[in-house]
N, C-alpha and C positions, 0 to 999 in steps of 0.2 A: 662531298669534298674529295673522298678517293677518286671517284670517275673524272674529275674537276680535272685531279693532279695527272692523271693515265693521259684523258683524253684532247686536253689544251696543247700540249706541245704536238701532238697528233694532227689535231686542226690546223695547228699555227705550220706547220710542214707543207699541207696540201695549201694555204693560202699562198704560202712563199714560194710555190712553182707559177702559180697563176699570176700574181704579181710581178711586173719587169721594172718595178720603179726601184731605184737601190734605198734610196731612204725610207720605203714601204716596210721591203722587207728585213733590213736593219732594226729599224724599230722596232717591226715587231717581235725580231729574236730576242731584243733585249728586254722587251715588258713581256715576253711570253718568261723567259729565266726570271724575271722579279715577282711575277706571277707564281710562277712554281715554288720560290723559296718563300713564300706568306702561308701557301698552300702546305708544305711542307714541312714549317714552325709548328703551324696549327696540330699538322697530326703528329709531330713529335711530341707537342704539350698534353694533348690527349693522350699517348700509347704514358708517357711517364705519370702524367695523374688516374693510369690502370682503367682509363674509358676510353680502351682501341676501340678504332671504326672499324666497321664490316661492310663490303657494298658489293654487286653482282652476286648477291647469293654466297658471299664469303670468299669469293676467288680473290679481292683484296683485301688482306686484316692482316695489316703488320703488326709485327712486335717489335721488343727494346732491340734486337740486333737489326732487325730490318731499316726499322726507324731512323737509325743510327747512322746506315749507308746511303738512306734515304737524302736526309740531310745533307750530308757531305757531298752528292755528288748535287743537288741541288746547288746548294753553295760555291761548289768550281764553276757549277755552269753558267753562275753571272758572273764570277770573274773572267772566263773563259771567252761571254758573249760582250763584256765592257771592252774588253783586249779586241775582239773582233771589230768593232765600230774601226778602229783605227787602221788595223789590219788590213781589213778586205777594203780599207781606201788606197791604201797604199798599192794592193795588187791590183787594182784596177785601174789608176792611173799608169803601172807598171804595163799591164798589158795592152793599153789603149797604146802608150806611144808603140809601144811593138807591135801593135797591130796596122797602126798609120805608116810604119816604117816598110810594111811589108805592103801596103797599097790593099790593104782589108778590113771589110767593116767590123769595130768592134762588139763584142756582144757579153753579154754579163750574166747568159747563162748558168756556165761553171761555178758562179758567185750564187746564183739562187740553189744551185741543187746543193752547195755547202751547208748553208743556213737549214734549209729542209733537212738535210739529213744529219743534222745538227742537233733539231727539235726531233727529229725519229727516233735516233739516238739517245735522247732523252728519257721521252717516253718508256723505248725497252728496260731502261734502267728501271726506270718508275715501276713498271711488271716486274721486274725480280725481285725489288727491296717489298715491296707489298704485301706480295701471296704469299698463301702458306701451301699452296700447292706445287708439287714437285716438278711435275708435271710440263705447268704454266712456267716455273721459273727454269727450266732447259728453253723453254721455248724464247724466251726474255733474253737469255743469253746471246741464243743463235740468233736473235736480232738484233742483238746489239754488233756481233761479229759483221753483219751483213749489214748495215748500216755506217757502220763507222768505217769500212772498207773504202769507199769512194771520199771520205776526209783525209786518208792518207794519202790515194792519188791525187791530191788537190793539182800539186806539180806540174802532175804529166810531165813526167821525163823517166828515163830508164830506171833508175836507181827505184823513185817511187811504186813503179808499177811492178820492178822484182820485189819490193817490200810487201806491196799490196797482196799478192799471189802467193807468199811465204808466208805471212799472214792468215789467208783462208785457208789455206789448204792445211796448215800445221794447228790451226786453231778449230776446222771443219772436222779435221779426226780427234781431236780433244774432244769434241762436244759428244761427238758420234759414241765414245765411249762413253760419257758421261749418262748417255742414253742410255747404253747397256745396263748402268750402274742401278739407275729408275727400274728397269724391264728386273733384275734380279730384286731389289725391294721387295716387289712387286708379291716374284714367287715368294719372299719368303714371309711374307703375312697373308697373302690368300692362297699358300698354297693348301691348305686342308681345311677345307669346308666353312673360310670365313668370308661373313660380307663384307660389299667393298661398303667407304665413307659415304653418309647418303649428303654432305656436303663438300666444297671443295676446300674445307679444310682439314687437308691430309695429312699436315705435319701434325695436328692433334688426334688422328686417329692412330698414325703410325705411332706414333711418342705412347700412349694411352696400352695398342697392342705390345709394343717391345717392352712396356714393365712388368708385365702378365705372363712372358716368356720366362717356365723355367733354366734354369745354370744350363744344365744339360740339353737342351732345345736343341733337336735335329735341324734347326732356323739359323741355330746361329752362323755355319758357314755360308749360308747365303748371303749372310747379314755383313760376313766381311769381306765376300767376295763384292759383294755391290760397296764398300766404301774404298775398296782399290780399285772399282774403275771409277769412282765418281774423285777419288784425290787425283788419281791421274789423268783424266777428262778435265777436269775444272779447275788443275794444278797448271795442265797445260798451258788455258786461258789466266790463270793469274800469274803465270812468269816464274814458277818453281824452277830449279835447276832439276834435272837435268832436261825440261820439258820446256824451257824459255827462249828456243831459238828464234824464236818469231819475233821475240821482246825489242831485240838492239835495233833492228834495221826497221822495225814498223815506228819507232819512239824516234829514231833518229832521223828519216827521210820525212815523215807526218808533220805539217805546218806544227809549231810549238803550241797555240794551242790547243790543238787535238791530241798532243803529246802529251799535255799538263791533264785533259782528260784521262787518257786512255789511263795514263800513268796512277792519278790519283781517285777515280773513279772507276774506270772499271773493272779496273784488278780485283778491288772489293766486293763489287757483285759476283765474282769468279769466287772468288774467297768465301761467300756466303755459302754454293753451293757447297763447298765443300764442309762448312760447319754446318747444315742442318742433316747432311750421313752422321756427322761427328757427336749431334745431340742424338741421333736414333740411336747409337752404338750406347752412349754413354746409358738412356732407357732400360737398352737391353744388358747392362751389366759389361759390356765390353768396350769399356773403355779405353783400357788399356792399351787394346790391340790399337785402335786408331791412335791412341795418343803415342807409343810409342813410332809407328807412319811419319805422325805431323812432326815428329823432335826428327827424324833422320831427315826427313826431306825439307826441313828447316835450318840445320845444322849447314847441310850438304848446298844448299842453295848461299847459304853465307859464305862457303867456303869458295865455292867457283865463284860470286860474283868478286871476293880477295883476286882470286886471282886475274881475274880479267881487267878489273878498276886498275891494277898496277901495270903505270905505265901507259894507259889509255891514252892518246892523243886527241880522238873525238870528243869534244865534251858534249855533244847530246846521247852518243853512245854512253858516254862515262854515267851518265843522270840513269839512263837506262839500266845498265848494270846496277847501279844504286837503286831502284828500284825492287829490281832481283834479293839483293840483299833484304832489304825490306820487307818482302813477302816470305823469305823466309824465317824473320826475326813475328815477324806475326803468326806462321806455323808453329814456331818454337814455341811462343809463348803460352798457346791453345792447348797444344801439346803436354806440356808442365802442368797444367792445371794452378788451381788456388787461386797466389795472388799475382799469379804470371801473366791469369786471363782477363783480369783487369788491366793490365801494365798492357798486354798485347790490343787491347781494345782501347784504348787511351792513345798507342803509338797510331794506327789505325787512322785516326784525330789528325795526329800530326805531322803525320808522314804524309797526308792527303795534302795540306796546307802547305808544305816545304817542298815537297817533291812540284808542287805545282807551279809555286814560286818562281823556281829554281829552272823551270822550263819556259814560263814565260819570259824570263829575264834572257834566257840563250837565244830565243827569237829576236830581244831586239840586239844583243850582240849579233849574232846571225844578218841583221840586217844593215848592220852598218858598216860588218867589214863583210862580208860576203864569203866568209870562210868554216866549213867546221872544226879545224884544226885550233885546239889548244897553245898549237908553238906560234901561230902565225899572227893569233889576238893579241898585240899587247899593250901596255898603258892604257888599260879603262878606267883608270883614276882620272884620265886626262881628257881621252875623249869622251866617254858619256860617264861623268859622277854619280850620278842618281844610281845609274845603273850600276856601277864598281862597288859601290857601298850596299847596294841591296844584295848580289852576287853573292859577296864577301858574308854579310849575314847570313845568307840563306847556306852556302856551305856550311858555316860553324852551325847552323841548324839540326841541317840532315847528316853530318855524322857525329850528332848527340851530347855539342858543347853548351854546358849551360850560360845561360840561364833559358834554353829554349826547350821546347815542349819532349822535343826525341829524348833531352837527357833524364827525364823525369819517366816518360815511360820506358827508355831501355833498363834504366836502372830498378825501376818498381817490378818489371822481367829477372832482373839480374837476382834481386831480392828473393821471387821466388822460384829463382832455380837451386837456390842455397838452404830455401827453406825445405824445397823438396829430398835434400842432399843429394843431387847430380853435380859432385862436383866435378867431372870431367866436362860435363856439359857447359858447365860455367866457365873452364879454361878456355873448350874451343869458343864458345861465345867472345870471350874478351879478346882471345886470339886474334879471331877475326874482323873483328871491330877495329883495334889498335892499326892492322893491315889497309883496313879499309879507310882509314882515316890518314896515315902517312899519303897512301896512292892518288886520296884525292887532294889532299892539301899544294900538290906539287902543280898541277895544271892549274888548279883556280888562282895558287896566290902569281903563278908564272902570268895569267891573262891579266891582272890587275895590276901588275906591278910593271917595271919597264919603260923605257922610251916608246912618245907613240911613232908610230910608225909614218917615213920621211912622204909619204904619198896619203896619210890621212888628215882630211880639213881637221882644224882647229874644232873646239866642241859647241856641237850645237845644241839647238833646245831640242828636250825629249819631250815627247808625246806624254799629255797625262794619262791618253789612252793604253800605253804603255808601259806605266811606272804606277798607276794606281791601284793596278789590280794586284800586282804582287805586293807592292808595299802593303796594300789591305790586310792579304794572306798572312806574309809576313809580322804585320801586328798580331794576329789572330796567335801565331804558334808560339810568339814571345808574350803573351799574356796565359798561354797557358802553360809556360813555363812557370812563371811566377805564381801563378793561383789558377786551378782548377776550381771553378764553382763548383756549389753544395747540388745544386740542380743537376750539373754535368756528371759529377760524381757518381750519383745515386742511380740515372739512367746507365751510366757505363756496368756500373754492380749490378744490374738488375737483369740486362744484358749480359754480362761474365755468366751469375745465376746459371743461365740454360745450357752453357755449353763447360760447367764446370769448374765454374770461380767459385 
């Protein structure tokens, strides 16, 4: 079943170059993504009923945290590939007339290598949420970095291809440290006459070594030297301040749904890498030192994205920024410990579900007035309803109005930053929340509200391809707002468990 889940979006990539029919490879993106999420339930229900699989000799055996992102980003990826059926019709009848216009034969290329490296994309994901090797999951990263590069150039125009190249390059030195961070691991469990893993599960032989290390262990500087390159390598690729330059312009030029990915899936595999440094520290007794890292660069990431969301004009920049915040509301939480790391892996949940939402809905504003300016959209009540009302929820989502899923995990966060007695910590947190939620309220309820505009038709029908996937999402993060299953529950605690719940 693991090689099933690695290797199918793998295949389904090399098919969708060799295929030139569009409804070929349409298809297949979207039964290869319904594919992966059956594949994906399965090994979720096995890691939570304590019968993880193991395959290639153990190079893939996830656990409750892996599992966990495993899912999630399986899950955007059929909203993501439901949203594309419609999507990549529209570009393609969009580039046909402009290619007749110009007296040139159309060609639908561009559209296959999407879809490919859509499913490649995938797959890398699928290597990182899996292994327990360190190793393998830098490598998973870096291909997903190099994968997902050519979905931001979809474009092809200036903007895209400065985003695409600020992109690799700020996100190629992220990882390159993250490397470092592995190579210092390294020395500091075989630096004195120990064997290496005779399997490629290394996060249990490392975990196994670092409880065996005396207080005083001449290891331990190594042990924090490798979790500050691997927070700031892999901080880089999950969008921390002050490491997130890459974030606004790759989320905001990136077709929306690659941006609803990047946004809600891959952050999290970035994120991974950084909690399994954060579980070896914790082994080795030094927890503290990472966790007090993850509270500053969590704090500190809330605080710049306050001030950038104020006032933002771009609303896909603005979603991005918001995102920012959100990775560092999930450092935070990690950071705290107890019942913070439940609350931080519960938001995790639903900030994957909102933030995705919230991107695929700006595509199809995006598409109907052709602007990314905030001041220039207005009356979506009038022109697309479906979409004004789902907007409108999805805002009171993501900055943590109940009855939706954010307000339950920021607050189960909040809870235990009080129980830890950080109350300073608890100020700037609420600080910058309250910030964050004034900054965005102004541009979303300004796009919704309003006369439409003397030069936009009357409202037409919206695409279901369009309006289903988020409204799906959308169900999803207002149901766990209301109740979190007992199931969901116990896999989130189980998960907390390793990295300090």
């Amino acid at each position: 079943m693991l090689e099933l889940l690695l290797f199918l979006p793998l295949c389904s990539a090399v098919a969708m170059l060799l295929f030139k029919n569009a409804t070929v490879y349409r298809g297949l993106l979207l039964l290869t993504a319904l594919l992966h999420l059956v594949l994906s339930a399965c090994t979720v229900q096995a890691v939570n009923a304590g019968h993880a699989p193991a395959a290639l000799g153990g190079l893939l055996a996830p656990d409750p945290l892996g599992a966990l992102f495993l899912i999630l980003a399986s899950l955007l990826n059929v909203a993501a590939s439901f949203y594309a059926i419609g999507y990549l019709r529209d570009e393609e009848n969009k580039q046909e007339r402009i290619d007749i216009q110009h007296g040139q034969p159309f060609t639908n290329a561009p559209e296959r290598r999407f879809t490919a490296c859509l499913c490649l994309f995938l797959s890398a994901m699928t290597l990182v949420t899996t292994t327990p090797h360190l190793g393998a999951l830098w490598v998973g990263i870096e291909i997903t970095t190099l994968s997902s590069a050519p979905l931001i150039y979809f474009h092809r125009h200036q903007a895209s291809l400065e985003a695409t190249w600020k992109y690799l390059m700020i996100c190629s030195v992220g990882i390159a440290l993250a490397l470092l961070g592995n190579i210092l691991l390294s020395v500091a469990f075989y630096g004195i006459g120990t064997d290496l893993p005779e399997s490629f599960d290394q996060m249990t032989a490392f975990l196994a070594k670092a409880a065996q290390l005396p207080e005083d262990s001449p290891h331990a500087p190594w042990l924090k030297a490798a979790f500050i390159f691997l927070l700031v390598g892999y901080g880089t690729k999950m969008g921390l301040a002050p490491l997130h330059n890459w974030l606004p312009d790759a989320h905001s030029q990136a077709p929306s749904l690659i941006s609803a990915m990047l946004s809600g899936a891959l952050l999290n595999c970035a994120f991974l890498g950084i909690l399994r440094g954060h579980q070896i520290l914790l082994a080795a007794r030094l927890g503290e030192f990472s966790s007090t890292l993850l509270v500053f660069f969590g704090l500190f990431s809330m605080i710049t994205a306050a001030v950038f969301i104020v006032g933002q004009g771009h609303y896909k920049r603005l979603l991005a920024y918001s995102s920012v915040e959100h990775m560092g509301i999930l450092a935070l939480g990690v950071g705290i410990g107890g019942l913070a790391v439940f609350g931080a892996l519960l938001h995790a949940v639903c900030h994957s579900l909102t933030k995705s939402m919230l991107f695929l809905l700006a595509g199809n504003i995006l598409t109907r007035y052709h602007t990314f300016s905030s001041y220039d959209v207005r009356g979506l009540r009038w022109t697309m309803p479906l979409t004004a009302a789902l907007w409108t929820a999805g805002f009171l989502g993501i900055v943590g109005s109940p009855p939706f899923g954010l307000f339950v995990s920021e607050f189960t966060i909040l809870k235990g930053i009080f129980a830890s007695g950080s109350f300073g910590v608890a100020a700037v947190y609420l600080l910058a929340l309250a910030v964050i939620f004034v900054g965005m309220s102004i541009p979303v309820l300004r796009m919704v509200q309003g006369t439409r505009p003397r030069d936009m038709p009357q409202t037409l029908p919206e695409s279901p391809f369009s309006v289903l996937p988020p409204l799906g999402l959308g169900l999803l993060a207002l149901c766990l707002g209301l109740y979190v299953p007992d199931w969901l529950s116990a896999f989130l605690a189980r998960g907390a468990m390793l990295i300090g719940g």
